[in-house]
PDB file of N, CA, C and O in Angstrom:
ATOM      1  N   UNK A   1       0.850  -1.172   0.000  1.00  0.00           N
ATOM      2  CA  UNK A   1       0.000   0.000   0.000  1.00  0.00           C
ATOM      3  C   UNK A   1       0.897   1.238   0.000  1.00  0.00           C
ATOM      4  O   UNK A   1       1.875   1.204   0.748  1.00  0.00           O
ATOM      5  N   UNK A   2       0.723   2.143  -0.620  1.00  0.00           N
ATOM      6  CA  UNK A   2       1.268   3.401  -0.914  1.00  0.00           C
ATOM      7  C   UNK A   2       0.618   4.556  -0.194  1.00  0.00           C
ATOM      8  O   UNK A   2      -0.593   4.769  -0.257  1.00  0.00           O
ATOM      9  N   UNK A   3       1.569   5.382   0.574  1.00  0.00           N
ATOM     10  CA  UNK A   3       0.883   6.582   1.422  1.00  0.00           C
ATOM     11  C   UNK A   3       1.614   7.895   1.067  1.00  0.00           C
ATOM     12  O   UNK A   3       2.771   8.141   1.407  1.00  0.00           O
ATOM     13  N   UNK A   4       0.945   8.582   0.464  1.00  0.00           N
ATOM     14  CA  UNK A   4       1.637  10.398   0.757  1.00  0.00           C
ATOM     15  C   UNK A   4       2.317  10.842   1.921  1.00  0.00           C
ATOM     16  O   UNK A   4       1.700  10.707   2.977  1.00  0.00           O
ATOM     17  N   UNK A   5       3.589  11.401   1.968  1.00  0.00           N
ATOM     18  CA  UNK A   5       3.756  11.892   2.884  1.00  0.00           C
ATOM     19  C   UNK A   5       3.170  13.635   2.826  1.00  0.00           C
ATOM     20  O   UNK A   5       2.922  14.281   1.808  1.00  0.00           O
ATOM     21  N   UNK A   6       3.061  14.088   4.263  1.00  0.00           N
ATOM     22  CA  UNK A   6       1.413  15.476   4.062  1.00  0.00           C
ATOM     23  C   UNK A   6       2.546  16.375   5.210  1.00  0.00           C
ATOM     24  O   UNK A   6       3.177  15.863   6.135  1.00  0.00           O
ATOM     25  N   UNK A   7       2.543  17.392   4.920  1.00  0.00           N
ATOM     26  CA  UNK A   7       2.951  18.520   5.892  1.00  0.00           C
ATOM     27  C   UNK A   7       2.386  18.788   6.716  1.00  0.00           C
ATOM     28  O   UNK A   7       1.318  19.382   6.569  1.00  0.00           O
ATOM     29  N   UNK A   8       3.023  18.357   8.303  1.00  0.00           N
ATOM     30  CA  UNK A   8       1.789  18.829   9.342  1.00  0.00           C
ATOM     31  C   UNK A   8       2.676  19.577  10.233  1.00  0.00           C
ATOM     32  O   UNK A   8       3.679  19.075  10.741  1.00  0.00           O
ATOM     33  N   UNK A   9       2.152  21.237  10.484  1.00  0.00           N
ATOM     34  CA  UNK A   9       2.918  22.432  10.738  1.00  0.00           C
ATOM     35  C   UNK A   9       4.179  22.469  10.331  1.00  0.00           C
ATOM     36  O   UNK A   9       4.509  22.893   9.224  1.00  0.00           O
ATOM     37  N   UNK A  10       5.333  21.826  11.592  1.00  0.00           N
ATOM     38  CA  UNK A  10       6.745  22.462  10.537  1.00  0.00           C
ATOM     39  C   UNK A  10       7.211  21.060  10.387  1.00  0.00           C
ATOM     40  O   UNK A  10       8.368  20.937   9.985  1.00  0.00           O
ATOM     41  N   UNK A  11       6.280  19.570  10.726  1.00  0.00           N
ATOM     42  CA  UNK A  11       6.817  18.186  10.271  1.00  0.00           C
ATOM     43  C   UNK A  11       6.376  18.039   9.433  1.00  0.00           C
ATOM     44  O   UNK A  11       5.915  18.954   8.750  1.00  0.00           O
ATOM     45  N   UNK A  12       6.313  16.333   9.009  1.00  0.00           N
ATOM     46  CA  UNK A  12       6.045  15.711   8.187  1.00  0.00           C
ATOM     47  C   UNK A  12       5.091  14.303   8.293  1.00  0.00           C
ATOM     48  O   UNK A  12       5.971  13.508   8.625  1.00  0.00           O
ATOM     49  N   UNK A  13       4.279  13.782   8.244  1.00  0.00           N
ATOM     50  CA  UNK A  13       3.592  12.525   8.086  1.00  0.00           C
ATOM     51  C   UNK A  13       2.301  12.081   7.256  1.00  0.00           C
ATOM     52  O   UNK A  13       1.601  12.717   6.468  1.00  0.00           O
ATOM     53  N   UNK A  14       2.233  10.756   7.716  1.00  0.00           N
ATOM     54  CA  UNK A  14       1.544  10.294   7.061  1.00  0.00           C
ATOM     55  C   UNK A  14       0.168   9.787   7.291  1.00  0.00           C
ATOM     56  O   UNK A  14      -0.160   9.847   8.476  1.00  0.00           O
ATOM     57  N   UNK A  15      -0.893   9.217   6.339  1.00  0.00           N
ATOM     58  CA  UNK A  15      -2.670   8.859   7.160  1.00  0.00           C
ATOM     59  C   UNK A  15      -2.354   7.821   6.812  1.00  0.00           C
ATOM     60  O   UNK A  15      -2.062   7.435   5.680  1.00  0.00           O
ATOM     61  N   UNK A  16      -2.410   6.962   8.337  1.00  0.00           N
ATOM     62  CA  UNK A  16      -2.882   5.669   8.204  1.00  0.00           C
ATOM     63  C   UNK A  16      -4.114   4.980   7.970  1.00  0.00           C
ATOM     64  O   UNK A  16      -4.947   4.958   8.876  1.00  0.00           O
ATOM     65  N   UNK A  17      -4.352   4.392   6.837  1.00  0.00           N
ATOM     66  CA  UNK A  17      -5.540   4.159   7.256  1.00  0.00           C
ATOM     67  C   UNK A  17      -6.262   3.254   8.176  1.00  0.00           C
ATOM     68  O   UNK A  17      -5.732   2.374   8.855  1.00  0.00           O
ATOM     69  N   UNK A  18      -7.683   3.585   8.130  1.00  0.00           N
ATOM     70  CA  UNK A  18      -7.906   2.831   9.428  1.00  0.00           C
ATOM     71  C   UNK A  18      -8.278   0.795   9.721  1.00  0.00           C
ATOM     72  O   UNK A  18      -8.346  -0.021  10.640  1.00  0.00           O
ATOM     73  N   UNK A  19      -8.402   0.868   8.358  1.00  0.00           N
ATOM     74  CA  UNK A  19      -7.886  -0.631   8.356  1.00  0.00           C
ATOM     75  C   UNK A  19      -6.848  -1.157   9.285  1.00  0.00           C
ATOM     76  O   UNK A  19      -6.753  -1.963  10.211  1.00  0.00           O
ATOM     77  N   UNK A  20      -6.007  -0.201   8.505  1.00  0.00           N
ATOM     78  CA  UNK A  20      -4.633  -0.848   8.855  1.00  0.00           C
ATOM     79  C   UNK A  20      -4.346  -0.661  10.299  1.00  0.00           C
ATOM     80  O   UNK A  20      -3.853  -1.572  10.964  1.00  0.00           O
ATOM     81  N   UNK A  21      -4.570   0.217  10.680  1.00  0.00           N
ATOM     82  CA  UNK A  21      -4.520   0.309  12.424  1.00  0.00           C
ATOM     83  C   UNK A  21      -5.425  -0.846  12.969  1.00  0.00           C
ATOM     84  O   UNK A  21      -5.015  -1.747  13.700  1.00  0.00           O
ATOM     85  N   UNK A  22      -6.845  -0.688  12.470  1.00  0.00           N
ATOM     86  CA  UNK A  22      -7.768  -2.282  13.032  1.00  0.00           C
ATOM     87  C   UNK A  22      -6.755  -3.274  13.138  1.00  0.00           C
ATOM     88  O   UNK A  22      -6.501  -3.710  14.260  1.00  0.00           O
ATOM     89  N   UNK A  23      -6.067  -3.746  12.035  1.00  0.00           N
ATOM     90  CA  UNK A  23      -5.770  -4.728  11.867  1.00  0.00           C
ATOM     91  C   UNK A  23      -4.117  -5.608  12.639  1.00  0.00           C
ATOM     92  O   UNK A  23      -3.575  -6.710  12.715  1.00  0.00           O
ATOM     93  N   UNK A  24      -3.966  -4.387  12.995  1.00  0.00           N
ATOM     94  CA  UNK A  24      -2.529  -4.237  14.023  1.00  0.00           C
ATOM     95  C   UNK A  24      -2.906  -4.206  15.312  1.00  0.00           C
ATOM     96  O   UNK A  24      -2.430  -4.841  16.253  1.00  0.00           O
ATOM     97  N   UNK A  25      -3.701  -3.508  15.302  1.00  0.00           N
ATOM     98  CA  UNK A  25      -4.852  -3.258  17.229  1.00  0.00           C
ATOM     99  C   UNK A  25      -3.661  -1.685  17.522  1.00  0.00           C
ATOM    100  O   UNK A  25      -3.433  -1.044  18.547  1.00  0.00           O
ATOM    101  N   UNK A  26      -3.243  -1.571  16.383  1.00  0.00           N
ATOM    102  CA  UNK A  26      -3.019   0.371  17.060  1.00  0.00           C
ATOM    103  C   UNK A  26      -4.057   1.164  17.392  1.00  0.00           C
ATOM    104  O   UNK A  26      -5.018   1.185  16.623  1.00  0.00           O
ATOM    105  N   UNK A  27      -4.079   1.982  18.609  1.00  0.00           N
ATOM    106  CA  UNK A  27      -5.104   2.788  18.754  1.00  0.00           C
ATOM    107  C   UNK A  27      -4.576   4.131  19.276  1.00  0.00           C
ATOM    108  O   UNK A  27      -5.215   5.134  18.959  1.00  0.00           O
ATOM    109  N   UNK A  28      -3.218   4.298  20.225  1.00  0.00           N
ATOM    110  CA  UNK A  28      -2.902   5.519  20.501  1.00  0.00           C
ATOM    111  C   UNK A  28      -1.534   5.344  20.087  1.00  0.00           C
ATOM    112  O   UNK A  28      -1.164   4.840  19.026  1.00  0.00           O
ATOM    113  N   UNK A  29      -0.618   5.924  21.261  1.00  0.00           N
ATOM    114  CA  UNK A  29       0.381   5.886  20.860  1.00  0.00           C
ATOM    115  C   UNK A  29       1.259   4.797  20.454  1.00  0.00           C
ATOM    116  O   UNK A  29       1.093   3.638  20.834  1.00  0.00           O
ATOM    117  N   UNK A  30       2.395   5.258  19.514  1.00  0.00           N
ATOM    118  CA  UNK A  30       3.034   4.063  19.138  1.00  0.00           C
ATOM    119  C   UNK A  30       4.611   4.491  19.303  1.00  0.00           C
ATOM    120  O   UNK A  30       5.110   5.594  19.522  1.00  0.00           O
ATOM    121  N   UNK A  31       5.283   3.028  19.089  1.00  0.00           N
ATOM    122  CA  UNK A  31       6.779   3.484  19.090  1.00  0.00           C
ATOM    123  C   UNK A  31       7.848   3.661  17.604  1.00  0.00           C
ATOM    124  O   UNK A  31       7.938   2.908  16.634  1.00  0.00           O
ATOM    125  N   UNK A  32       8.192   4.283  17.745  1.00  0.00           N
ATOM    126  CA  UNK A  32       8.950   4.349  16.047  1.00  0.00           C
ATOM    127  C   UNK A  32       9.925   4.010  15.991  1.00  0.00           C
ATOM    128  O   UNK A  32      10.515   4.631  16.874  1.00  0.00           O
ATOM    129  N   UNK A  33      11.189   2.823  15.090  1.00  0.00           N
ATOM    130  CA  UNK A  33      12.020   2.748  15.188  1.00  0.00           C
ATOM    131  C   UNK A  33      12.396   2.727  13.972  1.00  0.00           C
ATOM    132  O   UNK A  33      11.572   2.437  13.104  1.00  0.00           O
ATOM    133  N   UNK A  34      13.991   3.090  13.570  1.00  0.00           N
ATOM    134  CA  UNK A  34      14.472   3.067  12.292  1.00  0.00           C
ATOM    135  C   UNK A  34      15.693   1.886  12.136  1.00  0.00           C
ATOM    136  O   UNK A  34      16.734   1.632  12.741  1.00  0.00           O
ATOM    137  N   UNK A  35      15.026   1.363  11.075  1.00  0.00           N
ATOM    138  CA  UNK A  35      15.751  -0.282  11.006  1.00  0.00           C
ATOM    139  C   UNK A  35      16.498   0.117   9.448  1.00  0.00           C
ATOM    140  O   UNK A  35      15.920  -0.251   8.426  1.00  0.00           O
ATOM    141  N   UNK A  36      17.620   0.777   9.369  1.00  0.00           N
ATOM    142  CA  UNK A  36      18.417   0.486   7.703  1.00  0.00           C
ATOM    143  C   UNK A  36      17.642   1.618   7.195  1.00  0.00           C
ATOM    144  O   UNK A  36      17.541   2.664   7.837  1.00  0.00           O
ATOM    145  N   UNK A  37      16.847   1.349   5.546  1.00  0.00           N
ATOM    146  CA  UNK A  37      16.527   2.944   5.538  1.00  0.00           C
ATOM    147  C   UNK A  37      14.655   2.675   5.432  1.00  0.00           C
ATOM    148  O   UNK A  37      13.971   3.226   4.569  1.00  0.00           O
ATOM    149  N   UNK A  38      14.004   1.586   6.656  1.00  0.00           N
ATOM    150  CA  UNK A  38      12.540   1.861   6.917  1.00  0.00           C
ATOM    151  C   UNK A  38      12.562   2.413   8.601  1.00  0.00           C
ATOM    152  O   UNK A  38      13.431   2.525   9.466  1.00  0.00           O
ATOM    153  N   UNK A  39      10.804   2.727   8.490  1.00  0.00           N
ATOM    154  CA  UNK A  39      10.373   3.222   9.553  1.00  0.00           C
ATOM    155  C   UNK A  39       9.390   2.217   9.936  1.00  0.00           C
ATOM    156  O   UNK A  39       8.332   2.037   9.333  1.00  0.00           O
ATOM    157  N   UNK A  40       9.829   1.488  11.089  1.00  0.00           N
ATOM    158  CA  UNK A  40       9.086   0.724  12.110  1.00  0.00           C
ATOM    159  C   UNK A  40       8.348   1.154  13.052  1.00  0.00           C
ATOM    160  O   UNK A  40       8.881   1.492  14.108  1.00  0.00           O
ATOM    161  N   UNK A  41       6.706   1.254  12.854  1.00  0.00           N
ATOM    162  CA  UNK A  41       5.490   1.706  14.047  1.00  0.00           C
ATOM    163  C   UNK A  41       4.892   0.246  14.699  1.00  0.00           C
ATOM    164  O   UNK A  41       4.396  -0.720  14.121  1.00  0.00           O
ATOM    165  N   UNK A  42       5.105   0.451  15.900  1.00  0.00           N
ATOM    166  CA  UNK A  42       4.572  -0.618  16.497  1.00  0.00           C
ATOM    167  C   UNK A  42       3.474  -0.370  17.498  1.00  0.00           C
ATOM    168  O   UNK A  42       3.234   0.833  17.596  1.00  0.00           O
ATOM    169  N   UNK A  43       3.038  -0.821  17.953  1.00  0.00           N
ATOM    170  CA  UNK A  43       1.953  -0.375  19.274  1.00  0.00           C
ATOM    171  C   UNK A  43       2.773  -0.488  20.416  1.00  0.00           C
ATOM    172  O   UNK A  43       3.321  -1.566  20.644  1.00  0.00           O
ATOM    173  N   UNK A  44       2.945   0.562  21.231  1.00  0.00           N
ATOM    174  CA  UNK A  44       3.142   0.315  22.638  1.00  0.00           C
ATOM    175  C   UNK A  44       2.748  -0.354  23.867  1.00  0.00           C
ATOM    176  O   UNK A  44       2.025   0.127  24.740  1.00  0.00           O
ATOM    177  N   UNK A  45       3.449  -1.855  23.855  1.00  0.00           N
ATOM    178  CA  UNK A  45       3.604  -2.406  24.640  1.00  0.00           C
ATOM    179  C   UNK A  45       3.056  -2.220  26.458  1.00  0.00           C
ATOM    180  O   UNK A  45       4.022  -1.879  27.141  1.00  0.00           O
ATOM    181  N   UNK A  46       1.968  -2.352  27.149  1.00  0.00           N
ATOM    182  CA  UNK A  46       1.968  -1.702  28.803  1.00  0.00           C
ATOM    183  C   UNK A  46       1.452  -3.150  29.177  1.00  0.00           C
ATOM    184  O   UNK A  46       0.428  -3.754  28.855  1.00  0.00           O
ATOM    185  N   UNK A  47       2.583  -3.505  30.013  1.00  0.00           N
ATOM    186  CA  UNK A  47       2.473  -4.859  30.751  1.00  0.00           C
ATOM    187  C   UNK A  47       1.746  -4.635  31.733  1.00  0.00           C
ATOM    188  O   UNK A  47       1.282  -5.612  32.322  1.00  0.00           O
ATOM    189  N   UNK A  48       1.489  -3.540  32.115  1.00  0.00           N
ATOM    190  CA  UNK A  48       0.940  -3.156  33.741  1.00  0.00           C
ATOM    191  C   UNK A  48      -0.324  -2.638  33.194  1.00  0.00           C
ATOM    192  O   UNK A  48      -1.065  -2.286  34.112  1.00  0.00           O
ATOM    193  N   UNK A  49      -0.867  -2.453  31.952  1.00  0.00           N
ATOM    194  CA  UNK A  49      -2.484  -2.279  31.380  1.00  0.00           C
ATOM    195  C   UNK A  49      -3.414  -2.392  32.147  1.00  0.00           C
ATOM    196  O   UNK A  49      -3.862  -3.372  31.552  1.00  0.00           O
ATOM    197  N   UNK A  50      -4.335  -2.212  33.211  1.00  0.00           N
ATOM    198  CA  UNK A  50      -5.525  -2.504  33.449  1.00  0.00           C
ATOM    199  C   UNK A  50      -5.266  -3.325  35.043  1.00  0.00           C
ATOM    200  O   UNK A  50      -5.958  -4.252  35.463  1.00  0.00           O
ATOM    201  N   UNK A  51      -3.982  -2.640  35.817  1.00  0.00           N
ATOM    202  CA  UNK A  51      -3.589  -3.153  36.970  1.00  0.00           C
ATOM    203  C   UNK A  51      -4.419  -2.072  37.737  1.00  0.00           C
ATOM    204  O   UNK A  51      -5.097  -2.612  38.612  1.00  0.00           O
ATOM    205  N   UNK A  52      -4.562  -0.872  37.692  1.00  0.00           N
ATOM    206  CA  UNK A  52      -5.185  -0.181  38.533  1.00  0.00           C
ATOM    207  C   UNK A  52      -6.467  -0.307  38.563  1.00  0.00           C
ATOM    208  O   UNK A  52      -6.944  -0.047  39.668  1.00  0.00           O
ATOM    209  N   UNK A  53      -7.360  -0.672  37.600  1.00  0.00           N
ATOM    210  CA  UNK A  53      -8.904  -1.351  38.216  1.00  0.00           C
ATOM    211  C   UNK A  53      -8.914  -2.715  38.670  1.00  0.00           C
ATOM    212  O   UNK A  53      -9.725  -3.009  39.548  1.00  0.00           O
ATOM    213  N   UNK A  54      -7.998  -3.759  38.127  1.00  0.00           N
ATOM    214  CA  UNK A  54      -7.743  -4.779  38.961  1.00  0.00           C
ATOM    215  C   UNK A  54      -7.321  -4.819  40.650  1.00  0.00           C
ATOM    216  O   UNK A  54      -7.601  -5.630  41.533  1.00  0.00           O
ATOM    217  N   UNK A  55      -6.476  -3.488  40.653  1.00  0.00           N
ATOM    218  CA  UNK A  55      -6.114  -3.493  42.338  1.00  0.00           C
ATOM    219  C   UNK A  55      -7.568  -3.055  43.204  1.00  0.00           C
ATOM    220  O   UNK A  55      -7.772  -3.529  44.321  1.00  0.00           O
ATOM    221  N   UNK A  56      -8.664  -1.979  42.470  1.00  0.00           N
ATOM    222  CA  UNK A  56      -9.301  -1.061  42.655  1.00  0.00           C
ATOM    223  C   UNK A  56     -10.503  -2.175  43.379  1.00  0.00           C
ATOM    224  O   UNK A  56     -11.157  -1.938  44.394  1.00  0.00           O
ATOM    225  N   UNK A  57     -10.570  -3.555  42.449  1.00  0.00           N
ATOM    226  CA  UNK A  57     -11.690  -4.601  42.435  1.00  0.00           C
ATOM    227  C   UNK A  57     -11.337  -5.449  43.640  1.00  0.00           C
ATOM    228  O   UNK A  57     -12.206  -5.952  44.353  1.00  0.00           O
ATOM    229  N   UNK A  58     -10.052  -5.590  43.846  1.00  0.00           N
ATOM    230  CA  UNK A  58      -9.324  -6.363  44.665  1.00  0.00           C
ATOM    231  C   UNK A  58      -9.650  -5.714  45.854  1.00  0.00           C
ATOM    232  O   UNK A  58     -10.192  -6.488  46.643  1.00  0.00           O
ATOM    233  N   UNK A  59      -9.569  -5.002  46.117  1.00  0.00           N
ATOM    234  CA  UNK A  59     -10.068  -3.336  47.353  1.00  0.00           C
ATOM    235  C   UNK A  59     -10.930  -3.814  48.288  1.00  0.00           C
ATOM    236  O   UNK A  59     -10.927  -4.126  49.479  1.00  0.00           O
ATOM    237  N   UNK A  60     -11.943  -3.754  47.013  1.00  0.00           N
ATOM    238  CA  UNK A  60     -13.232  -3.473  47.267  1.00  0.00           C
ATOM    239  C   UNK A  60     -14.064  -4.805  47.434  1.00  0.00           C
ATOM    240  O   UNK A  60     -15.231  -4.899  47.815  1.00  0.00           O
ATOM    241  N   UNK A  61     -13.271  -5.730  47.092  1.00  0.00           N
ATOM    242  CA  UNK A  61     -13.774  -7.338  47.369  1.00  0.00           C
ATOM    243  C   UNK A  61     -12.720  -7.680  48.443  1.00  0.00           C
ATOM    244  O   UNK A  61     -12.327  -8.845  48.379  1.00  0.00           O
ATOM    245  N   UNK A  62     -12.153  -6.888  49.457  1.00  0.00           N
ATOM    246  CA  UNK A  62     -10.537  -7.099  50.846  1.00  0.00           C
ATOM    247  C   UNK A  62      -9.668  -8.158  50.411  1.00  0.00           C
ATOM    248  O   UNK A  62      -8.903  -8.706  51.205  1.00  0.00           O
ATOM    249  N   UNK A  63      -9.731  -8.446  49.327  1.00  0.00           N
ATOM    250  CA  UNK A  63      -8.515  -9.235  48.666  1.00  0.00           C
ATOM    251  C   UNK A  63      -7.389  -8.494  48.522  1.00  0.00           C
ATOM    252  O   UNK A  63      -6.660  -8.826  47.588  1.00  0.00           O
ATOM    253  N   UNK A  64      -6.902  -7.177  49.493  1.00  0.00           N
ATOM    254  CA  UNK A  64      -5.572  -7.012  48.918  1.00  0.00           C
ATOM    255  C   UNK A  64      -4.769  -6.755  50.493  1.00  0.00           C
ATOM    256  O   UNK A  64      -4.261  -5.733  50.956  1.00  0.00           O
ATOM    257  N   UNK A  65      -4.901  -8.095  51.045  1.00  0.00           N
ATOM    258  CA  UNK A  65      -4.099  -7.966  52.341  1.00  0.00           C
ATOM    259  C   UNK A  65      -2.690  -8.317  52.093  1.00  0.00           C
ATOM    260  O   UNK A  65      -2.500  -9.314  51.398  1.00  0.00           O
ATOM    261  N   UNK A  66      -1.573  -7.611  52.582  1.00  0.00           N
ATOM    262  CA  UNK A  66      -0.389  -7.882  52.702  1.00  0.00           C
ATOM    263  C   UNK A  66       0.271  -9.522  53.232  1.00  0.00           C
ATOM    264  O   UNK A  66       0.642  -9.540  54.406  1.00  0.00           O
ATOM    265  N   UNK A  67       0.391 -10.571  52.606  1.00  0.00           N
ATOM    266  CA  UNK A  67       1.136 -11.809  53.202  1.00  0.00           C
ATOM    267  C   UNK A  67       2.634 -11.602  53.278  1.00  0.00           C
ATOM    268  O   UNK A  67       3.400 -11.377  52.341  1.00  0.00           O
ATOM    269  N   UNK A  68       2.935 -11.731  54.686  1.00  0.00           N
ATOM    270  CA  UNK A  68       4.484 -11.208  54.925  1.00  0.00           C
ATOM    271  C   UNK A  68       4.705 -13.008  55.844  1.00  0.00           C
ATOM    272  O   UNK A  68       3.883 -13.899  55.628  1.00  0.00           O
ATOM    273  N   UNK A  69       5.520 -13.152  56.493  1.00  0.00           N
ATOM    274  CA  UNK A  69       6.278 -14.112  56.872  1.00  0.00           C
ATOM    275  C   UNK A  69       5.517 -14.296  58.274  1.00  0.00           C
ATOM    276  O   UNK A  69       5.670 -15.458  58.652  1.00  0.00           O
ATOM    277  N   UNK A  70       4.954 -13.743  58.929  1.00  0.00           N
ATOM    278  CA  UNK A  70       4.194 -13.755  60.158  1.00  0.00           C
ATOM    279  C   UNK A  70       2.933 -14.469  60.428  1.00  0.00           C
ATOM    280  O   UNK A  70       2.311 -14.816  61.433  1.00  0.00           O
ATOM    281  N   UNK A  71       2.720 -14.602  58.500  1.00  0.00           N
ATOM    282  CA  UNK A  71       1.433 -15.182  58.933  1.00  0.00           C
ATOM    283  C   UNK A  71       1.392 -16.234  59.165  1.00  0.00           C
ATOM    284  O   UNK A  71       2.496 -16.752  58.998  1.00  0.00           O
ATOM    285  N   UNK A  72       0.101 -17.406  59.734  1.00  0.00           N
ATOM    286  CA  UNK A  72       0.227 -18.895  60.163  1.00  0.00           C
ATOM    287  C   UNK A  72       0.596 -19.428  59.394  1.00  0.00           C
ATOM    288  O   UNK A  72       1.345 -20.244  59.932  1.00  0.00           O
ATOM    289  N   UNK A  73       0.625 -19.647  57.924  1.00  0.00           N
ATOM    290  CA  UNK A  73       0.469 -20.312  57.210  1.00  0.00           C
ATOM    291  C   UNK A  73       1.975 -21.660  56.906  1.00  0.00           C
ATOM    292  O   UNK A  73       3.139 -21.324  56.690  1.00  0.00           O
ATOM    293  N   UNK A  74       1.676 -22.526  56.951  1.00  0.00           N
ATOM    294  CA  UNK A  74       2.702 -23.720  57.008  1.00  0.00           C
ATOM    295  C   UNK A  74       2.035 -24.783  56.163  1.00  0.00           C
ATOM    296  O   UNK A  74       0.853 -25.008  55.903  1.00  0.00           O
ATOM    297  N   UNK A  75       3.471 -25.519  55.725  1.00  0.00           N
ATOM    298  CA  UNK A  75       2.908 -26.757  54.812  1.00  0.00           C
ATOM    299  C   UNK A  75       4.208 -27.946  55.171  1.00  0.00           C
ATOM    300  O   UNK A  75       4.554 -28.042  56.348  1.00  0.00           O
ATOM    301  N   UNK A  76       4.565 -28.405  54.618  1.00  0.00           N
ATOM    302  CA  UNK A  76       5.495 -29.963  55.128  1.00  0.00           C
ATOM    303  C   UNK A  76       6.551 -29.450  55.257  1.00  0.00           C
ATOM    304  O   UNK A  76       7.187 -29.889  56.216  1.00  0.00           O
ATOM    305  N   UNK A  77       7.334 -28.188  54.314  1.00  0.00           N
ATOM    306  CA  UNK A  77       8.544 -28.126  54.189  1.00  0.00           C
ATOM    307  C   UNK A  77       9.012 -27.269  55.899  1.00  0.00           C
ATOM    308  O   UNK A  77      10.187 -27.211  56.261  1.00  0.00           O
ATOM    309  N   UNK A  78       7.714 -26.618  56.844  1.00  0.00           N
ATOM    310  CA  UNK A  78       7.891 -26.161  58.468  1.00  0.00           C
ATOM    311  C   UNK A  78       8.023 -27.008  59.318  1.00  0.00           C
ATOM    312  O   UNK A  78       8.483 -26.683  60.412  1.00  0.00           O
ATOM    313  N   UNK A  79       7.426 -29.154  58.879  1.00  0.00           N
ATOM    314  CA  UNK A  79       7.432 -29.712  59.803  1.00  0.00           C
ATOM    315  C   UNK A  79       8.164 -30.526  59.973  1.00  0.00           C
ATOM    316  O   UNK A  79       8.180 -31.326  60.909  1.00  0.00           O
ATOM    317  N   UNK A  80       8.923 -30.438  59.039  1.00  0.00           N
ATOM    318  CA  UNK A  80      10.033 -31.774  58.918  1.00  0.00           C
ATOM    319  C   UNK A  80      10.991 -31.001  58.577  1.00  0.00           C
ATOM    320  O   UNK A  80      11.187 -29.862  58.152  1.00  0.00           O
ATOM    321  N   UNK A  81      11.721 -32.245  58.984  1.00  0.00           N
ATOM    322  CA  UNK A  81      13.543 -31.673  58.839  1.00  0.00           C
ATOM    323  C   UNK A  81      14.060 -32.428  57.743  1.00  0.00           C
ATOM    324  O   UNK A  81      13.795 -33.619  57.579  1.00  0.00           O
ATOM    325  N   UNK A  82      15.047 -31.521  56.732  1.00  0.00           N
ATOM    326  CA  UNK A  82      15.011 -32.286  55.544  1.00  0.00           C
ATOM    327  C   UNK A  82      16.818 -31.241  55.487  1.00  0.00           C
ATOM    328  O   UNK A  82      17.188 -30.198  56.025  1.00  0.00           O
ATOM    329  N   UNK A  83      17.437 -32.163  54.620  1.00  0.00           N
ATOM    330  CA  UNK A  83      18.418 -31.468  53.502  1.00  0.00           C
ATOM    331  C   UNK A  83      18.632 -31.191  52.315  1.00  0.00           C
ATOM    332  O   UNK A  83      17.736 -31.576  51.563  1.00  0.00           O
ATOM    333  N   UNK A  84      19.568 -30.610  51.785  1.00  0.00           N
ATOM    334  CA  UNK A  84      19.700 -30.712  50.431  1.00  0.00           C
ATOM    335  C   UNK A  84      21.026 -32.000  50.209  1.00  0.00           C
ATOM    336  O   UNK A  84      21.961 -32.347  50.930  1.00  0.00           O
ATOM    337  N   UNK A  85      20.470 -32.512  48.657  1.00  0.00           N
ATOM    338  CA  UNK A  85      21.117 -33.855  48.289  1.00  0.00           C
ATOM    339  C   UNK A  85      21.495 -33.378  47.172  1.00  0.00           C
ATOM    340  O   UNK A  85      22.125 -34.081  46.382  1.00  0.00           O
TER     341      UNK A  85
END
């Protein structure tokens, strides 16, 4: 597919169309990289996406208690005495 490049104020780019974004799942920002002499757009990557209504749900259902080392909790490896082999 062939795209114009279009003057926008004192840059330069191009219209994607919107296929082509559907079809990638681009929707906002993206990252640009230059590989030799193309231009690589990718979608930006957020591993942490959709952690703050997950913590928000967690809240609000008291699923977000701190487990530190104090608590009761034990299983075989507290009641027996064992080594490494």
């Amino acid at each position: 597919m062939r795209a114009r490049i279009i003057k926008i104020g004192n840059s330069q780019g191009i219209r994607i169309p919107k296929p082509l974004l559907d079809q990638t799942g681009i929707t906002d920002d993206v990252e640009l990289e230059v590989e030799k002499t193309q231009i690589i757009i990718r979608p930006i990557f957020s591993p942490r996406l959709g952690w703050d209504e997950a913590f928000r749900k967690m809240a609000q259902k008291g699923d977000d208690i701190l487990i530190d080392g104090n608590d009761p909790i034990s299983n075989s490896w507290d009641e027996e005495e064992w080594q490494w082999q």
